[in-house]
C-alpha positions in Angstrom: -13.3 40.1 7.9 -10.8 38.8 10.7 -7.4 37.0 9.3 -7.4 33.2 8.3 -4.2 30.8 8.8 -2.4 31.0 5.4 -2.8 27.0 5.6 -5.9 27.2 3.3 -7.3 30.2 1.3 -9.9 32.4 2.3 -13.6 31.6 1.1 -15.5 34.7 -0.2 -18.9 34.1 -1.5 -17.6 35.2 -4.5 -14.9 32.8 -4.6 -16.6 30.0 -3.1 -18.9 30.3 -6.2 -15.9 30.0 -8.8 -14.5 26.5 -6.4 -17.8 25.0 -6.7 -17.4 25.5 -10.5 -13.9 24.8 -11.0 -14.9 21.6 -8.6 -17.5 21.2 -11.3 -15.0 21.4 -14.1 -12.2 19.7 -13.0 -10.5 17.0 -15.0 -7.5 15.1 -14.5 -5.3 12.8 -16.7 -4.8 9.5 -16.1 -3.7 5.9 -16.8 -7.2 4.1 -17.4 -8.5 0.6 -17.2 -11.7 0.4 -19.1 -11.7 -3.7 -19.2 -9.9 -6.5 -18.0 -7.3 -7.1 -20.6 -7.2 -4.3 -22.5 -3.6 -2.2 -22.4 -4.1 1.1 -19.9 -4.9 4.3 -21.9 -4.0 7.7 -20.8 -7.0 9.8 -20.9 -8.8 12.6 -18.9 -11.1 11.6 -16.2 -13.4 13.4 -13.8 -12.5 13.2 -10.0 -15.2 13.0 -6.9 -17.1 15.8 -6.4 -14.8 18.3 -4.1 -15.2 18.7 -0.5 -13.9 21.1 2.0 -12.0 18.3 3.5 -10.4 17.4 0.2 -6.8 17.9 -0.7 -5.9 17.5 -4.8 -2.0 16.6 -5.1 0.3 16.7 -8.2 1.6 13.8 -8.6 5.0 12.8 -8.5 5.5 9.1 -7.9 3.6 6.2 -7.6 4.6 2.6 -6.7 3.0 -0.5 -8.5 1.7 -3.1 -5.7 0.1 -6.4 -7.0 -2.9 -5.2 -5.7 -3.2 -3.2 -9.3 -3.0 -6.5 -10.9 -5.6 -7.6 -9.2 -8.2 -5.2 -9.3 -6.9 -4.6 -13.0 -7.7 -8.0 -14.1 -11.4 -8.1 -11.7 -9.1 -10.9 -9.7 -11.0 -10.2 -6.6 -14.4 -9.3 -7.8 -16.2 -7.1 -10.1 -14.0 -3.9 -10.9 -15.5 0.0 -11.4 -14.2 0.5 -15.2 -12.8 3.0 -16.1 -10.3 2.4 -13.4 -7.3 4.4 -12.5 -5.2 2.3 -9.5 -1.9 3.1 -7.6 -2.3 3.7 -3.6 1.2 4.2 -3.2 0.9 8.1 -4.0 3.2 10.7 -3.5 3.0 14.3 -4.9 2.6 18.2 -4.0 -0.5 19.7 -2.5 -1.9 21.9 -4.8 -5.4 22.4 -3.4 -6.8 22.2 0.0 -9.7 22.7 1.3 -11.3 24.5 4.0 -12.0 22.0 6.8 -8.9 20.3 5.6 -6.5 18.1 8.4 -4.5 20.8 10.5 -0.7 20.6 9.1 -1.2 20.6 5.3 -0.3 24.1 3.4 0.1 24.1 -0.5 3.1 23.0 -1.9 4.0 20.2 1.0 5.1 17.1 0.1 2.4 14.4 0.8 1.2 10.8 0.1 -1.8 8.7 0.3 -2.0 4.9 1.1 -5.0 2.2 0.2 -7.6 4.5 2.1 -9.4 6.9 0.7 -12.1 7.9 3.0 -13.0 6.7 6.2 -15.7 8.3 8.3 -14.1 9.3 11.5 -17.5 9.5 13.0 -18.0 9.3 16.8 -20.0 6.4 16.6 -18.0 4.5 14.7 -16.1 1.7 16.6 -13.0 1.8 14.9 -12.7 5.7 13.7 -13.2 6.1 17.4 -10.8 3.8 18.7 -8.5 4.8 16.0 -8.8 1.2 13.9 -9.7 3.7 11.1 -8.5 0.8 8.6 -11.6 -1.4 9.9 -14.3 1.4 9.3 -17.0 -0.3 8.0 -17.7 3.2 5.5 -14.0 3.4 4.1 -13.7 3.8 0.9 -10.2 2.6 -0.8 -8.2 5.0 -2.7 -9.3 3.6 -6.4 -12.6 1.9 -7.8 -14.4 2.5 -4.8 -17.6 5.0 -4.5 -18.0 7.7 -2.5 -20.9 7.6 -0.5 -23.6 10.8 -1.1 -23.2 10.2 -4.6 -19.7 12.1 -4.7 -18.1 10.4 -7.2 -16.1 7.2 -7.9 -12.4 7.3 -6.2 -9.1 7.1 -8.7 -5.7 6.5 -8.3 -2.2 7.4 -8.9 -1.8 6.5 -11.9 -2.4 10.4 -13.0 -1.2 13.7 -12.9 -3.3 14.6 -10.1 -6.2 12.9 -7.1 -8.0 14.2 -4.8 -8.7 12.7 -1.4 -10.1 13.0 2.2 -7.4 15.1 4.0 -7.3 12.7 6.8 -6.1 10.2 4.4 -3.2 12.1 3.0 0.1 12.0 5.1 2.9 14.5 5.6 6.4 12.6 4.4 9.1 13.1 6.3 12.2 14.9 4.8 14.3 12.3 5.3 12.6 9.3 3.0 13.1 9.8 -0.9 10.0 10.0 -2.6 10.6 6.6 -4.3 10.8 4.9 -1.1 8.4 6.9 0.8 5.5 5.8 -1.7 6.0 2.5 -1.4 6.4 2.2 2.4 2.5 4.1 2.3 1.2 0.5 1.1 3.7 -2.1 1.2 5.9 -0.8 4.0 2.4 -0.4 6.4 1.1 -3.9 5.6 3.7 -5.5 6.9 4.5 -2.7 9.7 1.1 -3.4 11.5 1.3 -7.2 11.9 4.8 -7.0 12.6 4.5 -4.8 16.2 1.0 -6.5 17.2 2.6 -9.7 17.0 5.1 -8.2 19.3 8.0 -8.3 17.2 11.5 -7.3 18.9 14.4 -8.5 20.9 14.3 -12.3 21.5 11.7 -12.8 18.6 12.3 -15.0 15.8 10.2 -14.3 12.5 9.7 -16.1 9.3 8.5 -13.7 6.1 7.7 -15.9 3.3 7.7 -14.4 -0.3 10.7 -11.6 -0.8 8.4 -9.5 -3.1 7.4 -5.8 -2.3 5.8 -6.5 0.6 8.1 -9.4 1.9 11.5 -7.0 1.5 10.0 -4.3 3.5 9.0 -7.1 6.5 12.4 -8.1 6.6 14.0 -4.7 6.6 11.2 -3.8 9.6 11.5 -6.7 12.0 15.3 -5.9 11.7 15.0 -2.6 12.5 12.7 -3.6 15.7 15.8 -5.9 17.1 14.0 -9.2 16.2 17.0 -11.8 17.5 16.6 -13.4 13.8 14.8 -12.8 10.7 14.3 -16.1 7.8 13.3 -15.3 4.9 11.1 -18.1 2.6 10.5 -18.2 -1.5 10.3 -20.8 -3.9 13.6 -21.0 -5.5 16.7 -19.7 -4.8 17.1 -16.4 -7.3 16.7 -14.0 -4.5 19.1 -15.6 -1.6 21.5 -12.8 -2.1 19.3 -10.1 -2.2 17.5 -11.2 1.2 20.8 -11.7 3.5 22.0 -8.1 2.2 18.3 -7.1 3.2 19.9 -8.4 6.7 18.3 -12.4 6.7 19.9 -14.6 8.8 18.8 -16.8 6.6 17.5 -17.7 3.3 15.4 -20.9 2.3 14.4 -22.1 -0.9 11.2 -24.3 -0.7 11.5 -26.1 -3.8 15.3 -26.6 -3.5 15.3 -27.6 0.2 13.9 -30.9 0.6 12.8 -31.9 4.0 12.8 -27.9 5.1 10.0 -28.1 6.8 11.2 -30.8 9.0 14.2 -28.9 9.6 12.6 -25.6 11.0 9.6 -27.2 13.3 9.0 -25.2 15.8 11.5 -22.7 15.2 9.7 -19.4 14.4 7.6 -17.0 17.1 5.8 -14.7 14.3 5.5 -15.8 10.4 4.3 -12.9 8.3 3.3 -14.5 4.9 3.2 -12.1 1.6 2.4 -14.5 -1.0 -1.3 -14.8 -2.9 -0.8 -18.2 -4.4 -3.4 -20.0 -3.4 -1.1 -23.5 -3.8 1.2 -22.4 -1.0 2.6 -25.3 1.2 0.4 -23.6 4.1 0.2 -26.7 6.7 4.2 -26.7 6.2 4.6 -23.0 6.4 2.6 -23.2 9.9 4.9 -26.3 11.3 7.0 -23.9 11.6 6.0 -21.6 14.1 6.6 -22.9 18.2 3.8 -23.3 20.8 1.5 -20.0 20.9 3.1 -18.7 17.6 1.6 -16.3 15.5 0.7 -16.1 11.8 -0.4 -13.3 9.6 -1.6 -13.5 5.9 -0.9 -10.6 4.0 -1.0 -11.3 0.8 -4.5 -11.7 -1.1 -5.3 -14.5 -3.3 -7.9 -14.8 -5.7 -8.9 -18.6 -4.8 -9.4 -20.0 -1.3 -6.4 -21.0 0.6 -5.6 -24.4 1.3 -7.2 -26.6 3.6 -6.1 -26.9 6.8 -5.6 -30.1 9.7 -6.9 -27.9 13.0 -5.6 -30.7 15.5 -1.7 -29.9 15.1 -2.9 -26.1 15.0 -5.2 -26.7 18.5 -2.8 -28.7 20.3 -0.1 -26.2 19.4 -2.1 -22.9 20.6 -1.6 -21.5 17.2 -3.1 -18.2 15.9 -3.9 -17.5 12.6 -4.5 -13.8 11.3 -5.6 -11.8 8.2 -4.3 -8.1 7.8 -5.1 -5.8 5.2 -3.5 -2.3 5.2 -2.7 -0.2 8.6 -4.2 2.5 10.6 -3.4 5.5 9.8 -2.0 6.4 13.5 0.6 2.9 12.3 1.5 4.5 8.9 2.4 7.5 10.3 4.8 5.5 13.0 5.8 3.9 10.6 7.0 6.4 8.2 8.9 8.1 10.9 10.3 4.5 12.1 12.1 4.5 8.5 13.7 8.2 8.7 14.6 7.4 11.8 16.4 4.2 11.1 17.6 4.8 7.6 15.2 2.1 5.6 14.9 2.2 2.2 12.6 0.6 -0.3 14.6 -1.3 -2.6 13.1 0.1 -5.9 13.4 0.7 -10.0 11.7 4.0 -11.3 10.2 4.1 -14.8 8.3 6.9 -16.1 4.8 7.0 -16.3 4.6 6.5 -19.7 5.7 3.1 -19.5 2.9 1.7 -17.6 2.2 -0.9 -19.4 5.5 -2.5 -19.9 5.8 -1.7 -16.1 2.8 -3.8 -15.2 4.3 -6.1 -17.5 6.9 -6.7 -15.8 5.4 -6.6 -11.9 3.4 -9.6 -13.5 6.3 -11.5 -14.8 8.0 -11.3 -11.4 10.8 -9.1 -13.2 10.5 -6.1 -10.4 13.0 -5.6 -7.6 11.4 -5.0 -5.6 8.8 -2.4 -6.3 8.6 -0.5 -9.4 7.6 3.2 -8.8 6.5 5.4 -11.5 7.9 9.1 -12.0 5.6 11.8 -13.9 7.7 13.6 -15.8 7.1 17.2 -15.8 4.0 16.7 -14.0 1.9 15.7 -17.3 1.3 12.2 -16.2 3.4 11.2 -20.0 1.8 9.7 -22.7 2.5 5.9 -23.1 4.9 5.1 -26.1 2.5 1.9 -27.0 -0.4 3.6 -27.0 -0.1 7.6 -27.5 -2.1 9.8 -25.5 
């Protein structure tokens, strides 16, 4: 039998017989959802069925993104229960398969973003064109099915996942793991819109809503040279924390009266973050100068306001909607941020303490991202609600 890269392990029929039934047998642990309301319980679970283009990872960190709220609560539709969630994964690769993505070995460091699966087929418009985050077969990273019946997708909220290869990234050795988990989802939402919007030198932005997301955008149109950078939330509580983010500026919605009057027609690109559906949107987009651009980011679980289109028309205004990035962006992205020294502004709590840690991403409490940190690599058991 001729010599195999060391990258994967060789496949015997022998052994290929015990995979398929350790495949068969495997079980993880987990934080689960089995309702809408009810407290996370830590519990085993059964992963999809294994592929040779799978990789399962240990677990290390994973970041908390309001998307987890959502999908916790069935904000956006029907959820999958029992549900693990977290798509801001980072962990060790402790199994790879056979057709895996050239580049992985055992024991790397790696993460996974929102995408679990997409189909990379030829045919496909946007695997093709590599738009892989527009496939119309992708399957996100939790409470999302497989297609060929092989199995339901879960989280990071566990001591281990398995996913698609081609949705696992190599993290470069210069981004903690904290940061570097939180950059997979929050850092790449705002990443993408940012550079198609053409954000750089003589650009002005506006990111409304200094959350996870909105920190990050701040952070990355500084770090592409944009000539300023104004930062937007309701109240005043995180001025401080945005101008040593590097704002030039900090404004307070409620506080400022007349604010929108001010800044008409003073911003190129407005990224917004927030998912509250009672926004001051027509204001928001007053904002932005002939041919400006604005991108929605953040998800709400109501329609948006109603918008005049005449002001919009007559100012040749464009109006976007961007979910996470490509995969070819995240991984620009991630080396963008060792490159340039940016760091996710985040608090670590142990697994364990899910609950109280989703508690408190709900209450507004995080800054900005709370990341969770298996201890030991058992995935903890939660001190509310025992193992």
């Amino acid at each position: 039998m001729g010599s195999r890269d060391d990258t994967h392990s060789m496949t015997t029929p022998t052994t290929a017989k015990a995979e398929s039934k350790a495949s068969e047998d495997a079980c993880f642990q987990g934080w689960m959802a089995t309702d809408a309301t009810s407290p996370l319980k830590h519990t085993s679970f059964t992963p999809k069925k294994w592929e040779e283009e799978d990789v399962d990872i240990a677990v290390t960190h994973c970041g908390i993104c309001a998307s987890d709220l959502h999908v916790l609560r069935s904000g956006w539709g029907s959820t999958i229960y029992p549900c693990c969630v977290g798509h801001e994964i980072i962990g060790t690769a402790i199994r790879i398969g056979s057709r895996a993505r050239p580049g992985i070995k055992i024991g790397d460091r790696v993460g996974v973003g929102p995408q679990g699966y997409t189909c990379r087929q030829s045919e496909c418009e946007w695997c093709s064109s590599h738009q892989e985050n527009y496939c119309p077969r992708r399957v996100g990273t939790y409470g999302d099915r497989y297609p060929n019946d092989m199995g339901i997708s879960y989280g990071g909220f566990a001591s281990q996942c398995r996913h698609n290869s081609y949705s696992v990234f190599s993290i470069p050795d210069a981004l903690d793991s904290a940061s570097a988990a939180v950059m997979l989802c929050a850092g790449s939402t705002v990443y993408e819109p940012l550079k198609e919007a053409g954000a750089g030198p003589d650009i002005k932005v506006g990111i409304i809503g200094i959350g996870g997301l909105g920190h990050l955008g701040v952070l990355f149109a500084k770090a592409m040279g944009c000539q300023r950078v104004v930062a937007f939330s309701r109240n005043g509580d995180k001025a401080a924390s945005a101008l040593e983010l590097g704002a030039d500026e900090y404004i307070a919605t409620s506080e400022h009266e007349g604010w929108a009057e001010s800044y008409a027609s003073s911003l190129d690109i407005i990224i917004c973050t927030v998912s509250d559906p009672r926004m001051p949107l027509s204001e928001y987009l007053s904002l932005l100068r002939p041919k400006g651009r604005f991108c929605q980011v953040g998800i709400p679980e109501a329609p948006l306001p109603a918008l005049d289109a005449m002001g919009l028309v007559l100012n040749g205004t464009s109006i976007s909607f961007s979910d996470s990035a490509s995969p070819g962006n995240i991984r620009e992205m991630l080396e963008v941020a060792a490159q340039k020294g940016i760091r996710a502004w985040t608090q670590t709590k142990p697994m364990g303490e899910v609950n109280e840690a989703l508690r408190e991403m709900e209450g507004g409490k995080a800054r900005f991202r709370i990341v969770l940190v298996n201890e030991g690599g058992s995935g903890g058991e939660d001190k509310e609600n025992g193992g």
